[in-house]
C-alpha atoms as a printed R data frame, in Angstrom:
   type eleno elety resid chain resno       x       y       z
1  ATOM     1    CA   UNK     A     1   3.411  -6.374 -17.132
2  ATOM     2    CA   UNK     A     2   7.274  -6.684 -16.584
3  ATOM     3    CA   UNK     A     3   6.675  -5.715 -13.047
4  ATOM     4    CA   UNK     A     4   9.930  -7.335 -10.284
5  ATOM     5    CA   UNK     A     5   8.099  -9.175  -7.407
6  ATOM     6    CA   UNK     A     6  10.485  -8.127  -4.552
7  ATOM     7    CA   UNK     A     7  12.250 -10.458  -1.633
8  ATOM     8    CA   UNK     A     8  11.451  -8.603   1.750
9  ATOM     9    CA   UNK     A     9  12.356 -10.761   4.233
10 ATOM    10    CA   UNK     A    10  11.832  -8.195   6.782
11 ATOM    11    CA   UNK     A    11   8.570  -7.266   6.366
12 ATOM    12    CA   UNK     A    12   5.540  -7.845   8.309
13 ATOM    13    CA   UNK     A    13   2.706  -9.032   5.979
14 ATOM    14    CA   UNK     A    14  -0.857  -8.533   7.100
15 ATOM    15    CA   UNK     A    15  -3.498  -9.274   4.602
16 ATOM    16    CA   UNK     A    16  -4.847  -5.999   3.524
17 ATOM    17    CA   UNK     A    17  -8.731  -5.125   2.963
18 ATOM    18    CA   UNK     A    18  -9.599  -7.513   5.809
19 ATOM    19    CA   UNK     A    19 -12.895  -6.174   7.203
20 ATOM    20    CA   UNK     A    20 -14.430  -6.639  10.542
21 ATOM    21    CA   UNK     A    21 -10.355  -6.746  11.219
22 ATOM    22    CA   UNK     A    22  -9.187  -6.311  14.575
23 ATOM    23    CA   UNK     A    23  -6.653  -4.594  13.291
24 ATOM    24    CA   UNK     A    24  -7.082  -0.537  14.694
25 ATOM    25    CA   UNK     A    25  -5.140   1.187  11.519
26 ATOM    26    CA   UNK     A    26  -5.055   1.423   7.780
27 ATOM    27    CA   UNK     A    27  -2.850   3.497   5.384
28 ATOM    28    CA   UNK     A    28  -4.597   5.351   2.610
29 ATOM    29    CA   UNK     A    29  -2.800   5.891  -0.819
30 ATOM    30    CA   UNK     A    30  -4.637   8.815  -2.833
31 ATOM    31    CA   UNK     A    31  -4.233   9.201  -6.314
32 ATOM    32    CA   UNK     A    32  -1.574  12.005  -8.007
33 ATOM    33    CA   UNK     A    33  -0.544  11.980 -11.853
34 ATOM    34    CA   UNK     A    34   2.722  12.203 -10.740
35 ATOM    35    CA   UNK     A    35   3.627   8.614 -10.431
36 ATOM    36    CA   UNK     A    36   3.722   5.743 -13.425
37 ATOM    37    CA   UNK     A    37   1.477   2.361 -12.366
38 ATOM    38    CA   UNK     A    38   4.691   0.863 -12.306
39 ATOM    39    CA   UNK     A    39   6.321   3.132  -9.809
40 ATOM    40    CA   UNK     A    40   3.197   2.541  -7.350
41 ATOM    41    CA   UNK     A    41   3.081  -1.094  -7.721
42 ATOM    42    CA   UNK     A    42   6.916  -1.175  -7.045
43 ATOM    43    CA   UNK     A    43   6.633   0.532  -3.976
44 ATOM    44    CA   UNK     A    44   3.249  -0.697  -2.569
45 ATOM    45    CA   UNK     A    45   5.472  -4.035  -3.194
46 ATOM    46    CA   UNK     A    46   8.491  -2.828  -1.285
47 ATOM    47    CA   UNK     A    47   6.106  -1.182   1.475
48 ATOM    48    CA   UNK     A    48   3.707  -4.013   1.949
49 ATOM    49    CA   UNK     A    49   5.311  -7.471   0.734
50 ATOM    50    CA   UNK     A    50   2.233  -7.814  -1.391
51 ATOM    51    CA   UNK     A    51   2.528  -9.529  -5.232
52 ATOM    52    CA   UNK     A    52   2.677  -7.520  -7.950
53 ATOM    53    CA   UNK     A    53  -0.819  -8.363  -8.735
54 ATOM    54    CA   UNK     A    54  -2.045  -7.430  -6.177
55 ATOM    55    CA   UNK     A    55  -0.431  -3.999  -5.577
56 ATOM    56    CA   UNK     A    56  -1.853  -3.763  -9.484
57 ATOM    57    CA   UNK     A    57  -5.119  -3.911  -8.081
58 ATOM    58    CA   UNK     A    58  -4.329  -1.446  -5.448
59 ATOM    59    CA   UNK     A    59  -3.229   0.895  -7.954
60 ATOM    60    CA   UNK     A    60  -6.197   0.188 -10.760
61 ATOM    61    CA   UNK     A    61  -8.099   1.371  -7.765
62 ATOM    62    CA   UNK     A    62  -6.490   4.345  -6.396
63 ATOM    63    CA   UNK     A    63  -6.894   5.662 -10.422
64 ATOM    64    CA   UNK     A    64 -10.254   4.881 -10.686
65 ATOM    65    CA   UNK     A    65 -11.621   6.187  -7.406
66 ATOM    66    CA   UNK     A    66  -9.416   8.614  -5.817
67 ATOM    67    CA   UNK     A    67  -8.018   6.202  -3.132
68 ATOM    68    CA   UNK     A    68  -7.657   3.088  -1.789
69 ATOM    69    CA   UNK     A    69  -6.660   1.231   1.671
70 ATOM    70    CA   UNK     A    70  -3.419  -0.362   0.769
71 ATOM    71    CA   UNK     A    71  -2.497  -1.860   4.091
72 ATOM    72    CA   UNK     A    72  -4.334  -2.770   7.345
73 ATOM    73    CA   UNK     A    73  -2.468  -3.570  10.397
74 ATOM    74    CA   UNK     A    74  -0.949  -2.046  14.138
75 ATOM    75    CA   UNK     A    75   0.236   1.723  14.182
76 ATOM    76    CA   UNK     A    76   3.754   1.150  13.951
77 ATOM    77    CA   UNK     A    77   3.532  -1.435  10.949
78 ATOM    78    CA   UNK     A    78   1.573   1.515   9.330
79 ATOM    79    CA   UNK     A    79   3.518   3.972   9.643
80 ATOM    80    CA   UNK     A    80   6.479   2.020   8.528
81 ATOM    81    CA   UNK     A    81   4.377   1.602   5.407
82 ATOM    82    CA   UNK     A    82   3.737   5.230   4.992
83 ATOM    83    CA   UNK     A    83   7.384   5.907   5.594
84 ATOM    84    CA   UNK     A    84   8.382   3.656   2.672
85 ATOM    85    CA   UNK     A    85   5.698   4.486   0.201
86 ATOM    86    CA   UNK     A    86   6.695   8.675   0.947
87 ATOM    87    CA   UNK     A    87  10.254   7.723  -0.058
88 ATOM    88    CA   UNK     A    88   8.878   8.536  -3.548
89 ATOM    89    CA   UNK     A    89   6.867  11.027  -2.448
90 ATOM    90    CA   UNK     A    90   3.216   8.816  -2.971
91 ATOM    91    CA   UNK     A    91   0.289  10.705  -1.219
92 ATOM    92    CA   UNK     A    92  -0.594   8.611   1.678
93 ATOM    93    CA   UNK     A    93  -2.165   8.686   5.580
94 ATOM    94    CA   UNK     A    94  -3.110   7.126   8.065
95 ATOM    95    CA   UNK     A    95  -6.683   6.271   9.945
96 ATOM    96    CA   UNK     A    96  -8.428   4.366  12.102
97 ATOM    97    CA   UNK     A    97 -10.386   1.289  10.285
98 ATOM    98    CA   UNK     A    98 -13.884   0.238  10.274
């Protein structure tokens, strides 16, 4: 796929889809046709720490059904996400999970 995976020492990986988490908040990427597969999976990458296959699944599913919980984790760690995936102007918020 020729995709970079991406050295981000400073970020806080949480797994993402956990369910029954404890974790109170999730960011939400919705899908736009403005943005290449490879732009999203860069930036879910730079965002979340996650491999590129992974953030390739996140993005196969945002195509395919409108949206998609790309990270689970504390209200500050989310909207760091958000912050970072908006750089490139990705369609994203933020609610409570479960």
């Amino acid at each position: 796929m020729g995709v970079q995976v991406l050295d981000l020492p400073n970020v806080e990986i949480v797994p993402q889809r956990e369910t029954g988490s404890s974790l109170p908040w999730q960011v939400i990427l919705y899908n736009d046709e403005h943005h290449t597969f490879e732009e999203v999976i860069h930036q879910l990458q730079k965002a979340t720490g996650i491999s590129a296959d992974a953030a390739f699944e996140i993005a196969m599913e945002v195509h395919t059904k409108g949206r998609s919980i790309c990270f689970t984790g504390t209200m500050q760690a989310c909207e760091r996400v958000m912050a970072i995936l908006r750089e490139i102007a990705l369609t994203v918020a933020i609610d409570r999970s479960g």
